[in-house]
C-alpha positions in Angstrom: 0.5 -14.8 57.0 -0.1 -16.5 59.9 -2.4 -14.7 63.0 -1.4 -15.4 67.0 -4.5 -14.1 69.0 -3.8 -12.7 72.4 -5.3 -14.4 75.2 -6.9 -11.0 76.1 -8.2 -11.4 72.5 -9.5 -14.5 73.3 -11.6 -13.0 76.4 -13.0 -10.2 74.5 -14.8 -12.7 71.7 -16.1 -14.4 75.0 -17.2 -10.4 76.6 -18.3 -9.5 73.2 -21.1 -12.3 72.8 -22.1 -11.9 76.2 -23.3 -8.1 75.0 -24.6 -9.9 71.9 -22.3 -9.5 69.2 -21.6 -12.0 66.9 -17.4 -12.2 66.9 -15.3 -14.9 66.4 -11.7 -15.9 65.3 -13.2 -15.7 61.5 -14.9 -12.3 61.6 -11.5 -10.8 63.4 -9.3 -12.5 60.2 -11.3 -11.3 57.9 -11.6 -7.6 59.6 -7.8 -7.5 59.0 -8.1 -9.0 55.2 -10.8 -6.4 53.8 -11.4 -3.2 56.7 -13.9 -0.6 55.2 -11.6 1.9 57.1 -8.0 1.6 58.1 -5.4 2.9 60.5 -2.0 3.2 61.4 -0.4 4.4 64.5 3.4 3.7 65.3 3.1 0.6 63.4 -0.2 -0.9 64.9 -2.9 -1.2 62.2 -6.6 -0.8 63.5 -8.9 -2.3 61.1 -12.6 -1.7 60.8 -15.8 -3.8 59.7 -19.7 -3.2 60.3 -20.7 -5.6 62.8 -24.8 -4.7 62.7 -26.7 -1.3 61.7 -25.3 0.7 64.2 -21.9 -0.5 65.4 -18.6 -1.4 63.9 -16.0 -3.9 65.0 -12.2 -2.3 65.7 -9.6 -5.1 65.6 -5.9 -3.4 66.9 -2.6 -5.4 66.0 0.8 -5.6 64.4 2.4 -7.3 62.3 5.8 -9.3 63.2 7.8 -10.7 60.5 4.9 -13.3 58.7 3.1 -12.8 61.9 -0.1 -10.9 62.7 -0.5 -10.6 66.3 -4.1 -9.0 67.4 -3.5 -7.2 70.3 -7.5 -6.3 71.6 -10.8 -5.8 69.6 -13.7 -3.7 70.7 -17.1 -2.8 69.2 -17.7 0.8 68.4 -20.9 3.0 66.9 -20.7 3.4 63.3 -21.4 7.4 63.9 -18.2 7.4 65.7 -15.4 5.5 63.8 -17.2 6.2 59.8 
C-alpha cells in the first residue's frame, strides 16, 4: 500500500522534534505496519507504538482504496493510551 502524508502530518514531525521526540516518515510507517494497540472509529484506524519509557506515539488515518492517508500524529503517556 502506498502512504500520502498530510501536510499537517508533515508539520507535526517538524513540532514533534522540537519537544524532543524522535519521529519521522519511517517511525509513522512502521507504527501503522506493527501498533502494539489498535483502533477503529468510523473507519479511521489509530495505531500505537512506544516512542521512549513513558510516552507512546498515536498515528490517526484511513485507508482509501491501496491508499493510507495519515491524517495527524501526536505523542501520548504510556499510562494513558496502554
Amino acid at each position: 500500500m502506498k502512504h500520502k502524508f498530510t501536510k499537517h502530518v508533515i508539520e507535526k514531525i517538524s513540532l514533534m522534534k522540537k519537544y524532543g521526540f524522535s519521529v519521522d516518515q519511517e517511525k509513522i510507517i512502521s507504527t501503522i505496519k506493527k501498533p502494539i494497540k489498535k483502533e477503529i472509529k468510523n473507519e479511521t484506524f489509530i495505531a500505537t507504538s512506544i516512542l521512549d519509557k513513558t510516552h507512546v506515539l498515536r498515528v490517526v488515518y484511513r485507508k482509501e482504496d491501496d491508499i493510507i492517508i495519515i491524517i495527524t500524529i501526536y505523542p501520548g503517556r504510556i499510562k494513558s493510551y496502554l
